[in-house]
VOGU-3710 file (C-alpha; in Angstrom, 3 decimals, decimal comma):
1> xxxxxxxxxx> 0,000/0,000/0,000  2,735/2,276/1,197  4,617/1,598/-2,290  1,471/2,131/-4,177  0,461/5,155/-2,609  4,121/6,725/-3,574  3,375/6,717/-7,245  -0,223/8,904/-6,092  -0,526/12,614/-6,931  -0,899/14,928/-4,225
11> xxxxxxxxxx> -4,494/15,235/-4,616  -4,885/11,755/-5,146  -3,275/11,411/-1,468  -5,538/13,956/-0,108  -9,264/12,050/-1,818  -7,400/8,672/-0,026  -7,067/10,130/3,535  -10,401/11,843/3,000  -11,847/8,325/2,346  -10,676/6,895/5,667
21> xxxxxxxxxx> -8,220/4,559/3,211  -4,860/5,905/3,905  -3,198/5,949/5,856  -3,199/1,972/6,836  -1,842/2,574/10,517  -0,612/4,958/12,984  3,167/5,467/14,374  3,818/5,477/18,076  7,187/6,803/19,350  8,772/4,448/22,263
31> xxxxxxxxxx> 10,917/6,349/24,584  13,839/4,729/22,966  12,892/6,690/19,713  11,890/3,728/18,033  8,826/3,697/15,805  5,786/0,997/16,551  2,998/0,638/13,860  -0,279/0,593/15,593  -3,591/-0,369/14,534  -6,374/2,934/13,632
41> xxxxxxxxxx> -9,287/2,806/16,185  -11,745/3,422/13,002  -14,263/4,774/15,299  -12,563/6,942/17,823  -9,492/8,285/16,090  -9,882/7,770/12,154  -12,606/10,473/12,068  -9,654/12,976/13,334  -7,009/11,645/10,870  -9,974/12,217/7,744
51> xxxxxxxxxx> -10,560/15,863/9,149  -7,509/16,566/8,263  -7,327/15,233/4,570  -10,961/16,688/3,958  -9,990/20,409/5,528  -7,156/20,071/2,648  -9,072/18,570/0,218  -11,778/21,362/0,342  -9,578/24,034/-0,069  -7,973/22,233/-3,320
61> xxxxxxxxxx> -11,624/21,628/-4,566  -14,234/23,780/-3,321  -16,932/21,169/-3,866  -20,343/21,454/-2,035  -19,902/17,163/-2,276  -16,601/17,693/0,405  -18,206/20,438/2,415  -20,912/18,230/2,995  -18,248/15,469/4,116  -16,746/17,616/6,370
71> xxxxxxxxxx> -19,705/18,111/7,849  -20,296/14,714/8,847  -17,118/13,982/9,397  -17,142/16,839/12,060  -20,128/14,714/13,624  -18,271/11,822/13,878  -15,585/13,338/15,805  -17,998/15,156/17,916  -19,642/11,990/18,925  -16,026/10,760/20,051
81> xxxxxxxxxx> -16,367/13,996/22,485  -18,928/13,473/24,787  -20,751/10,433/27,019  -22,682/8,374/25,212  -23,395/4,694/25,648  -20,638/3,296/23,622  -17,747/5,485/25,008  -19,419/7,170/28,390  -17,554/4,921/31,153  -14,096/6,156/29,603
91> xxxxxxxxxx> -15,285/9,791/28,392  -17,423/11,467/31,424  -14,930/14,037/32,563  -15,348/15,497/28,774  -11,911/16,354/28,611  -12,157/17,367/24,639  -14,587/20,427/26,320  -12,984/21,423/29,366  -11,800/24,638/28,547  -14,834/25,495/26,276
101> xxxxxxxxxx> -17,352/24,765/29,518  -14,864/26,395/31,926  -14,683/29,248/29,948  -18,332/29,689/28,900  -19,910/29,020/32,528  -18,963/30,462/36,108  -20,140/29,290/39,502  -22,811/32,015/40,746  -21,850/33,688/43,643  -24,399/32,187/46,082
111> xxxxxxxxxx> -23,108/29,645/48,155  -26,353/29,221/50,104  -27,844/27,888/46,713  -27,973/24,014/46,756  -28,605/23,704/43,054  -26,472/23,633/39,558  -24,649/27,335/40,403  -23,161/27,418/36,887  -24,744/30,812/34,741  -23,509/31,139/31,368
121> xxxxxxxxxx> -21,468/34,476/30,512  -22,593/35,617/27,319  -19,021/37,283/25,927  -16,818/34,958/27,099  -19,241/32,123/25,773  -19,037/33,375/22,078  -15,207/34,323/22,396  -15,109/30,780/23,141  -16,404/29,682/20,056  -15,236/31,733/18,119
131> xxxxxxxxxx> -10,745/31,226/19,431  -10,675/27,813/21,207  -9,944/24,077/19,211  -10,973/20,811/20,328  -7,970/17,949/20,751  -8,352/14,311/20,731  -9,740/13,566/23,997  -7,602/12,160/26,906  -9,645/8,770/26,948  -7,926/8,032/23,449
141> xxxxxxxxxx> -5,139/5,830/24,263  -4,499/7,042/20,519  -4,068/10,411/21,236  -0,325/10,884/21,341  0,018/8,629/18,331  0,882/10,094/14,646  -0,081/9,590/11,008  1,141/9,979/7,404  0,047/12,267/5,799  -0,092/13,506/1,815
151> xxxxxxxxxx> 3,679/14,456/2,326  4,577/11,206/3,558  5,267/13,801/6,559  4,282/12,446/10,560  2,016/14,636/12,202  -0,025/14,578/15,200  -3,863/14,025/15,385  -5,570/17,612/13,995  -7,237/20,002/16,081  -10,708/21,160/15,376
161> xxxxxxxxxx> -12,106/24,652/16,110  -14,817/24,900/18,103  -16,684/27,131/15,637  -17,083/24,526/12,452  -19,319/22,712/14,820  -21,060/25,427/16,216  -21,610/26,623/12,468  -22,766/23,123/10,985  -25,679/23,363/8,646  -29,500/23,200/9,573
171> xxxxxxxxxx> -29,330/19,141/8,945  -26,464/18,276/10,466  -27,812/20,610/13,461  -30,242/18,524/13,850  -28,184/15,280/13,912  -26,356/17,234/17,226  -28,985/17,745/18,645  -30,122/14,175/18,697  -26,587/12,861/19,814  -26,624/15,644/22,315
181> xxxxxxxxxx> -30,153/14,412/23,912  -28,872/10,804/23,525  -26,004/11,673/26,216  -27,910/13,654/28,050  -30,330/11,028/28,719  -27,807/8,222/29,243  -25,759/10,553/31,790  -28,432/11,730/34,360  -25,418/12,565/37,038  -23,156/14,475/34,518
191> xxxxxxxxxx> -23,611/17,815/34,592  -20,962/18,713/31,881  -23,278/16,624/29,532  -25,665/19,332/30,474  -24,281/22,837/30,140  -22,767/21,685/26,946  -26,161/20,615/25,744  -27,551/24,656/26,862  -24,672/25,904/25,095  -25,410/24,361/21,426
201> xxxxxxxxxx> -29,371/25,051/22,172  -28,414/28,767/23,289  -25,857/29,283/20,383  -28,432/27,934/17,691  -30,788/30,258/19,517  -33,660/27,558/20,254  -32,571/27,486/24,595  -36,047/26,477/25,282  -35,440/23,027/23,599  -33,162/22,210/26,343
211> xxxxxxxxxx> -36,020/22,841/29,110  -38,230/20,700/26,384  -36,041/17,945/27,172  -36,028/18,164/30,759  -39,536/18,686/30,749  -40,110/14,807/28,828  -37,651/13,109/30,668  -39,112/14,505/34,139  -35,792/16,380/35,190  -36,534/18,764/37,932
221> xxxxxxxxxx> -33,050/19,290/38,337  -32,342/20,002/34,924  -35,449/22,132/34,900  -34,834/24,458/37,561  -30,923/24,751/36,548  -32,702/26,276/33,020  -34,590/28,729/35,136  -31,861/29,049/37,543  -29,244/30,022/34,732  -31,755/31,983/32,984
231> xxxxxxxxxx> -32,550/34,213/36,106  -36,055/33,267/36,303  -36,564/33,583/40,218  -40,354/33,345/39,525  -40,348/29,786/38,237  -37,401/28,500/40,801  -39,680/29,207/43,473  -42,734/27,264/41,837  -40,125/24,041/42,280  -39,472/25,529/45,148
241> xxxxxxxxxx> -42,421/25,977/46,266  -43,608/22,500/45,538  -40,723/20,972/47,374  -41,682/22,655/50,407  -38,006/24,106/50,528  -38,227/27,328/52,304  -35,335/28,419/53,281  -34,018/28,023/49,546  -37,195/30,251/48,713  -36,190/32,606/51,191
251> xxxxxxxxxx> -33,081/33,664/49,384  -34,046/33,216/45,849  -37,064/35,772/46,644  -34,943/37,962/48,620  -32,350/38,436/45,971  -35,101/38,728/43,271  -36,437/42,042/41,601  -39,730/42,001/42,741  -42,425/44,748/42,878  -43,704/45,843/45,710
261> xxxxxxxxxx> -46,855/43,507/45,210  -45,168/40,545/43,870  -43,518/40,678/47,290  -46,639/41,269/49,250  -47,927/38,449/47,344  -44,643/36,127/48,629  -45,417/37,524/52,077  -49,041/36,383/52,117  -47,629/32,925/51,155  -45,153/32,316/53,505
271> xxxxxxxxxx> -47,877/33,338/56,088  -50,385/30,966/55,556  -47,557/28,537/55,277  -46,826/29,651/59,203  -43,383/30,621/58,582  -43,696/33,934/60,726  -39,984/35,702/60,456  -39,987/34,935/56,708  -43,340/36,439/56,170  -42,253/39,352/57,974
281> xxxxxxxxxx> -39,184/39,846/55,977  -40,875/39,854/52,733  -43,761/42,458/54,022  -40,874/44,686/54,950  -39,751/44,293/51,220  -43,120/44,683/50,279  -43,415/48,066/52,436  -46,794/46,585/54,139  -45,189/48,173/57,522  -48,013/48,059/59,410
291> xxxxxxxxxx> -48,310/44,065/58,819  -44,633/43,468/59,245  -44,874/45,336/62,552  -47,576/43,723/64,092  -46,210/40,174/62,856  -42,684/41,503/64,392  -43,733/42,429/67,974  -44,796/38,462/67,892  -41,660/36,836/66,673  -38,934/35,257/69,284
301> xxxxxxxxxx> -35,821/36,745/69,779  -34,530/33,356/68,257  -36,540/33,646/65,315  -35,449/36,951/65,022  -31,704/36,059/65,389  -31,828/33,357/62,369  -33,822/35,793/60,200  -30,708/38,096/60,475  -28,538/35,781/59,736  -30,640/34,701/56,893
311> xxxxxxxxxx> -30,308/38,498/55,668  -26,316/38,637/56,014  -25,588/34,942/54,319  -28,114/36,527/51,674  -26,048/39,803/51,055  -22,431/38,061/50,979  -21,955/38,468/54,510  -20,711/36,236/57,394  -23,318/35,102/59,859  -22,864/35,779/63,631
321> xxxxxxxxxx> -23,743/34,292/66,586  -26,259/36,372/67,945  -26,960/34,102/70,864  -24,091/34,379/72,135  -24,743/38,458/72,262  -28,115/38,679/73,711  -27,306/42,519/74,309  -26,567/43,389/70,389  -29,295/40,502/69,412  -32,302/42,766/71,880
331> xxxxxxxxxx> -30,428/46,602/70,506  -30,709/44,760/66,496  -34,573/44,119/67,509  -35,333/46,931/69,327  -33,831/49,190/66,309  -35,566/47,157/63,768  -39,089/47,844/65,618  -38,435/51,764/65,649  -37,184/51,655/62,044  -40,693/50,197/61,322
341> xxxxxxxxxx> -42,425/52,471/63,752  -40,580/55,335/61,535  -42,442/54,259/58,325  -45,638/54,064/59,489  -45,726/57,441/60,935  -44,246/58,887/57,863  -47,029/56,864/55,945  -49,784/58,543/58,734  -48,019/62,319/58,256  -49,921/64,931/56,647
351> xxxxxxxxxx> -46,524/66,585/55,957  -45,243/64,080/54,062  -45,172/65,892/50,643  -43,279/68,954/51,683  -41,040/66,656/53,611  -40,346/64,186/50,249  -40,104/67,149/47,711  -38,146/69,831/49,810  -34,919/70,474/48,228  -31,992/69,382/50,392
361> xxxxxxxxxx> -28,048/69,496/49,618  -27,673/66,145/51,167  -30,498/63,318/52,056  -30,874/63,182/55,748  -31,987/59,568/57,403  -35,815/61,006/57,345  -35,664/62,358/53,723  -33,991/58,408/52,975  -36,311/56,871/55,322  -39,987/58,867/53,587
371> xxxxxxxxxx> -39,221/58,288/49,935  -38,248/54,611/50,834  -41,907/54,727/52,518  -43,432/55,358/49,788  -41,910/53,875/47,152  -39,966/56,686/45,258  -36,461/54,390/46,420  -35,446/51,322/45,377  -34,224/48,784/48,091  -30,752/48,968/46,291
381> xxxxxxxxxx> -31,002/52,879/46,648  -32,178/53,040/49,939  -29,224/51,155/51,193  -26,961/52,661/49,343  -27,929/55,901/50,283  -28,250/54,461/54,522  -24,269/53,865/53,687  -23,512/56,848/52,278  -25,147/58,656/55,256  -23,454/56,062/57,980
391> xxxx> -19,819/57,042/56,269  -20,618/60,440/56,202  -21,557/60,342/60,062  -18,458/58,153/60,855
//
């Protein structure tokens, strides 16, 4: 073959390889610098060795006939990527993807969160197509091994950008798409089988096909890391609600951006549900301060001690032990009461126009405290502002 293959053309070469022909075996290296012949693993490695003859032979042709063989050649060496039932004990880390899923996702900042924390980041997720290249994946024992190729030259197994699969035509999309739900399905505990799944539906612009398929194979997990990763507090809490998980609820609402009734509508929830300092919270939020007071004035110090712990964990901060300080734990509740006290006289005052709309070089803690009141302050602003003020004191 070798001897026949010398009296080729170039091109000739290049059609062989393309083929899956030629070359007839692969070269290993020994540490001795000796050369072994080795056997091609037809379905793992020689759909690498052809990308290579067909990503020369296009560019000598320019036939639609080899563009559409690269194209399923590209499929072929996707499938030897990613977990599926003939390869997925020796290819679940997805080594072939690592950078492209560590680049394209990020762990949320929310420890408290017991879910999937990975979000996608929209511009590093498209650099990432568009710059990184897939390698043979560390599963291959073939990986290190070389080839022939139309130069009678030894080269290493090819690279593959990332784009030329993201860009495959609307067939061959579809044939993804089926290989990707195939190792999705077969991989329940492999979460990497999952974001790379979002990341073709999301780049292909049809995301909602992912939560299709979580939806028909009964994934709640999968179904709430879609809403999770989409920032769709609304629909978390429906699983969450459902699950009876309220503590999760608790911080998923609290960092959500509610109105003012969608949070009175939380509070009224969590009250018929009996869970008394949560309720509370969320009628603060809600500015029902009235209702939060009265439900305050009824609420144990201990209850009152985890709820502010619940706040801190919820804002990036470190809990304390407040037990351990019943003096600062009765001054925190004591201060909290009169803040609340505050509002609802404001609310009552017949002054409170001129008071809201009198011009002022700098917000004092009433000013802050009235337009918070009623409503003309966000929370973010209001706390920013209560900052400001608290440096500007200290």
């Amino acid at each position: 073959m070798i001897r026949f293959q010398i009296l080729k053309s170039r091109k000739e070469k290049i059609r062989d390889g393309a083929e899956g022909v030629w070359p007839t075996f692969l070269v290993e290296t020994t540490r001795t610098k000796s050369e072994v012949r080795r056997e091609i693993d037809e379905t793992l490695t020689r759909p690498w060795i052809r990308h290579h003859f067909l990503h020369h032979l296009l560019h000598l042709s320019g036939e639609a006939d080899d563009q559409v063989a690269l194209s399923r050649n590209l499929i072929e060496i996707f499938k030897t990527t990613i977990p599926l039932p003939g390869n997925s004990f020796i290819e679940s880390p997805m080594s072939a993807w690592r950078m492209f899923l560590d680049s394209a996702f990020r762990d949320a900042d929310t420890p408290w969160y017991h879910g999937t924390r990975k979000v996608l980041v929209r511009e590093r997720f498209y650099t990432a197509i568009e710059q990184l290249e897939l390698e043979t994946p560390e599963s291959n024992p073939q990986r290190g091994f070389q080839f022939h190729d139309h130069h009678n030259t030894l080269r290493r197994l090819p690279r593959v950008p990332v784009k030329r699969l993201f860009s495959l035509p609307g067939n061959e999309r579809e044939t993804v798409c089926s290989i990707l739900r195939e190792a999705l399905v077969a991989n329940p505990h492999n979460i990497d089988a999952a974001l790379l799944t979002y990341a073709f539906f999301v780049a292909w612009e049809r995301p909602t096909d992912f939560l299709q398929i979580a939806q028909q194979e009964d994934r709640d997990d999968l179904k709430e890391w879609y809403h999770w990763v989409n920032d769709d507090m609304r629909s978390i809490g429906a699983l969450k609600r459902a699950a009876g998980d309220y503590l999760s609820l608790f911080y998923l609402y609290d960092r959500a951006r509610f109105t003012a009734a969608e949070y009175r509508d939380v509070a009224d929830w969590f009250l018929k549900e009996s869970e008394f300092k949560l309720s509370y919270h969320f009628y603060y939020k809600a500015k029902e301060f009235e209702t939060a007071l009265e439900i305050l004035q009824n609420i144990s110090p201990r209850e009152f001690a985890e709820l502010t712990n619940l706040r801190r964990l919820s804002a990036g901060e470190k809990s304390v032990d407040l037990a351990a300080d019943p003096a600062r734990l009765e001054m925190l509740y004591h201060e909290e009461i009169e803040t609340l006290r505050g509002f609802a006289r404001i609310r009552a005052a017949e002054s409170y126009r001129q008071v809201a709309v009198k011009a002022r070089q700098h917000f004092d803690r009433e000013t802050i405290e009235t337009k918070y009141a009623f409503g003309e302050l966000t929370e973010d602003e209001y706390q920013r502002l209560i900052r400001q003020l608290q440096e500007r004191v200290q």
